[in-house]
BALUM-833820 format. One record per residue (C-alpha): residue number from 1; residue in one letter; chain; y, x, z. Coordinates in pm, 1 decimal. Example, Ala and Ser with C-alpha at 12.3 -4.5 7.8 and 13.67 -1.06 7.14 Angstrom:
<sites>
SITE  num  residuo  cadena        c2        c1        c3
SITE    1        A       A    -450.0    1230.0     780.0
SITE    2        S       A    -106.0    1367.0     714.0
</sites>
This chain:
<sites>
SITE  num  residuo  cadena        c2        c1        c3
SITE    1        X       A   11094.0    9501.1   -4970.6
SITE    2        X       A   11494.4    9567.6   -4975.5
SITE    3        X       A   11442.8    9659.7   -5339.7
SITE    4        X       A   11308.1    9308.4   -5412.2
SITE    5        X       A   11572.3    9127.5   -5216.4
SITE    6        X       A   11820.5    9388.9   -5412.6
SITE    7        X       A   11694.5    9253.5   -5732.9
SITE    8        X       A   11697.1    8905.1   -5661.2
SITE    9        X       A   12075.8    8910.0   -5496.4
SITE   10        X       A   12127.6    8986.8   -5838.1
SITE   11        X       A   11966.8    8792.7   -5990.0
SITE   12        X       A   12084.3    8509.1   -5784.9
SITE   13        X       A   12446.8    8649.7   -5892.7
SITE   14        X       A   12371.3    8605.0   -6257.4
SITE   15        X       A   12246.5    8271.2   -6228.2
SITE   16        X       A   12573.8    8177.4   -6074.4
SITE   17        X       A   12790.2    8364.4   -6324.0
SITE   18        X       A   12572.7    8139.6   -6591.5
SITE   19        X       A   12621.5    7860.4   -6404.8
SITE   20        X       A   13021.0    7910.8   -6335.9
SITE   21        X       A   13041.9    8021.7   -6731.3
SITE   22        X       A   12830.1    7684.0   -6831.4
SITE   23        X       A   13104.2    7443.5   -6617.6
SITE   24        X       A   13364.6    7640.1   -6728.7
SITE   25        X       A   13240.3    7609.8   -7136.8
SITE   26        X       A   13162.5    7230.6   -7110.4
SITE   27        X       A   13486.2    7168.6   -6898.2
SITE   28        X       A   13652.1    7351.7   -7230.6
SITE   29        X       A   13446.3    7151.6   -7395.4
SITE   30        X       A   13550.9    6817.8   -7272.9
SITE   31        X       A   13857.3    6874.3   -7294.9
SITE   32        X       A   13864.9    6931.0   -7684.3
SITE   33        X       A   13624.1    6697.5   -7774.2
SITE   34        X       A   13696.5    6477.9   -7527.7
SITE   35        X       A   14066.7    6470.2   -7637.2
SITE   36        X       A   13990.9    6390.6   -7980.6
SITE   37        X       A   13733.2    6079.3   -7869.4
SITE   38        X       A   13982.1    5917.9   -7669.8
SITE   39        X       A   14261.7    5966.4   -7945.0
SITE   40        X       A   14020.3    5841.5   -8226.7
SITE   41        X       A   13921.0    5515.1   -7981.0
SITE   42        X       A   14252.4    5433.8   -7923.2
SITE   43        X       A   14404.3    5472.5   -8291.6
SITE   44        X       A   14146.0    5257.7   -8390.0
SITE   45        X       A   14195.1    4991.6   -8123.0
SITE   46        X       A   14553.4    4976.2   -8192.7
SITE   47        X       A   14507.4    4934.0   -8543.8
SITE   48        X       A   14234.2    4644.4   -8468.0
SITE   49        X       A   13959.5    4881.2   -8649.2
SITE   50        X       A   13600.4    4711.0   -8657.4
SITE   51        X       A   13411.0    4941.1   -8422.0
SITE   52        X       A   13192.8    5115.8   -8661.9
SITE   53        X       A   13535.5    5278.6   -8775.8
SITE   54        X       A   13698.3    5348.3   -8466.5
SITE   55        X       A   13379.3    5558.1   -8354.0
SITE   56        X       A   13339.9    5697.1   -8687.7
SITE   57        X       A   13728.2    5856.9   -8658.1
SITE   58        X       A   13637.9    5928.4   -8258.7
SITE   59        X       A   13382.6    6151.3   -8339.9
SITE   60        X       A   13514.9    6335.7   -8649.7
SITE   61        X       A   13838.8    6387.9   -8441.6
SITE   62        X       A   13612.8    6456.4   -8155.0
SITE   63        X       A   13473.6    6772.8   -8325.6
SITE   64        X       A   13837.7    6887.3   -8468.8
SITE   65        X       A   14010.8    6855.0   -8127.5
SITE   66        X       A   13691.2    7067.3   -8024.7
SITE   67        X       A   13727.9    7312.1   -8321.7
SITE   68        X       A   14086.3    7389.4   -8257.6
SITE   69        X       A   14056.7    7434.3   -7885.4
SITE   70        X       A   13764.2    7743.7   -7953.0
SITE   71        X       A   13981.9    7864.3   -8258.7
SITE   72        X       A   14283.7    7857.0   -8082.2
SITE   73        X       A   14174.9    8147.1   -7848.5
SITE   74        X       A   14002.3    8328.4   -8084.1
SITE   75        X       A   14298.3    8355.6   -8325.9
SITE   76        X       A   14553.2    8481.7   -8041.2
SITE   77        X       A   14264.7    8746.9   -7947.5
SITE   78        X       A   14319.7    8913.6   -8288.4
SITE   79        X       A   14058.4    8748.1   -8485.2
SITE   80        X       A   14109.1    8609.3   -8848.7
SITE   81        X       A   14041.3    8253.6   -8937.0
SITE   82        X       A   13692.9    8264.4   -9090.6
SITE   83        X       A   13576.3    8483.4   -8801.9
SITE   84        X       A   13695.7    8266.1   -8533.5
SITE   85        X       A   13603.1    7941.8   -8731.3
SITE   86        X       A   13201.3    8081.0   -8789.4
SITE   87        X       A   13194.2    8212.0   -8447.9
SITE   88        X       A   13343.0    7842.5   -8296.4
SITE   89        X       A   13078.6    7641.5   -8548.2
SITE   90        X       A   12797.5    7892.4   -8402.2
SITE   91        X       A   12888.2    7850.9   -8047.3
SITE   92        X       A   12987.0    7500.8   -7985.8
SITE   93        X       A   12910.1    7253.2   -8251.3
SITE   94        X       A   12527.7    7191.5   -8047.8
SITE   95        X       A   12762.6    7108.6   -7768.2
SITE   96        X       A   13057.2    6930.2   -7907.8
SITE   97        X       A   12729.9    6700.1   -8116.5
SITE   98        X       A   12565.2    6635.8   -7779.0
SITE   99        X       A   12879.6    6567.5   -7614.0
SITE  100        X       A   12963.4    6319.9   -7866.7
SITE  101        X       A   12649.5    6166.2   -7922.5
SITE  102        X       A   12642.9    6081.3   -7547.5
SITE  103        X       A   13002.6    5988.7   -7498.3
SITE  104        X       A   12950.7    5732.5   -7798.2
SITE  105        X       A   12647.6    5551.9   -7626.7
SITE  106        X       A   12860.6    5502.5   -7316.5
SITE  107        X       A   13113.6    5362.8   -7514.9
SITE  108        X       A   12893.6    5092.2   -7723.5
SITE  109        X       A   12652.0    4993.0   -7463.5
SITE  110        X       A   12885.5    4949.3   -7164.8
SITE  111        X       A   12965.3    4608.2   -7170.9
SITE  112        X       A   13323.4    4503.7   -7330.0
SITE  113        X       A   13438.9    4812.4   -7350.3
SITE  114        X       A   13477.3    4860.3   -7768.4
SITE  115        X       A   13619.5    4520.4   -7774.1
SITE  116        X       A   13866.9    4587.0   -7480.7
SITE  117        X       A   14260.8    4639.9   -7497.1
SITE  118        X       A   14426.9    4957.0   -7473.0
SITE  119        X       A   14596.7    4809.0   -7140.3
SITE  120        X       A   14277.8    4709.0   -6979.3
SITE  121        X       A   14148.2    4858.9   -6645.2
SITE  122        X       A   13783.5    4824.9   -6820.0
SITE  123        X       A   13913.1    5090.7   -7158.0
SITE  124        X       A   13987.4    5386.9   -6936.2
SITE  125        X       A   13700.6    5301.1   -6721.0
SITE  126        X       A   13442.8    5313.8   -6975.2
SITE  127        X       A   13656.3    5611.5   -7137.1
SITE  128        X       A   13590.5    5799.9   -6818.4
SITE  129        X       A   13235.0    5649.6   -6792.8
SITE  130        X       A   13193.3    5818.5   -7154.4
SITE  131        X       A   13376.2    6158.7   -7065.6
SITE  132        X       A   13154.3    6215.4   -6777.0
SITE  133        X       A   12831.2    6129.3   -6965.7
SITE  134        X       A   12971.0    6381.8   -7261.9
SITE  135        X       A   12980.3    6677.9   -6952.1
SITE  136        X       A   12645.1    6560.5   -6824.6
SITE  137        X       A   12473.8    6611.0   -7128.7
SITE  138        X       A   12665.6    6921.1   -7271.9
SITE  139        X       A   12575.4    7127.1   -6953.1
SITE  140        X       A   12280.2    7198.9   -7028.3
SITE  141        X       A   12338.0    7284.2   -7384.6
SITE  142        X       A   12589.1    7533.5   -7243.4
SITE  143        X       A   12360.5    7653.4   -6978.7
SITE  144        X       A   12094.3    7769.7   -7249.8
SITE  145        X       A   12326.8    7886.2   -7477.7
SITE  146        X       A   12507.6    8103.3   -7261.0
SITE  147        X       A   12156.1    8215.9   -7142.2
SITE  148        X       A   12050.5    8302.9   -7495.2
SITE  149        X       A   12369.2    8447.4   -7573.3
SITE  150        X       A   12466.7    8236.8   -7808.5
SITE  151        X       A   12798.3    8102.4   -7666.5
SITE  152        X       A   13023.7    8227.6   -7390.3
SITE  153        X       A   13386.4    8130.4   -7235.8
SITE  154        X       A   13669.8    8262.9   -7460.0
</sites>
């Protein structure tokens, strides 16, 4: 009996590593991709883009803010560029698409918010509203990636 509760302490252990590894990969996540929505969003608000274009240069900036924030790591651990850039496009382009994808959706189909001002309360609010729908449904992608051994936290 203290065998089995030996083996599923650690077990229990693991699935909280995963789990702390998962937060800490979409947090790294968000925070590239996330970086690169809002700047593509507000470049083409300020330049009075029609929306199809400001979400079209959100998401390609999107996944080049998220690039450079896994390659960045990478390249100051020693690796060379077309290492680290395979190894980043393995790892996190499921999770940089999902985050997007999701993050986009927020941002059309909350009310007002494509066709709001840079200085409005209702921008940032739906750019948060967008960010944390990006985390919610990266997570998981993260989870089982990590799990598979696919992707893990530089």
């Amino acid at each position: 009996m203290k065998e089995h509760a030996h083996h599923q302490g650690q077990h229990d252990r693991k699935e909280q590593t995963r789990f702390g590894l998962s937060v800490s990969a979409t947090v790294h996540c968000l925070l590239g991709c996330g970086l690169g929505e809002v700047a593509g969003v507000i470049i083409g608000t300020a330049l009075s883009w029609s929306n199809v274009k400001t979400i079209v240069l959100a998401v390609i900036l999107g996944f080049v803010f998220g690039f450079l924030f896994g390659i960045i790591p990478l390249l100051r651990a020693g690796f060379g560029i077309r290492r680290a850039f395979r190894q980043v496009f393995i790892a996190e382009s499921l999770s940089i698409a999902v985050m997007e994808i999701a993050e986009v959706l927020v941002e059309v189909y909350t009310p007002g918010v494509m066709n709001a001002s840079l200085t409005s309360l209702l921008f940032w609010a739906g750019m948060f509203l967008a960010m944390t729908a990006g985390f919610i449904a990266a997570f998981p992608v993260n989870y089982y990636l990590i799990g598979k051994g696919v992707r893990h936290q530089h």
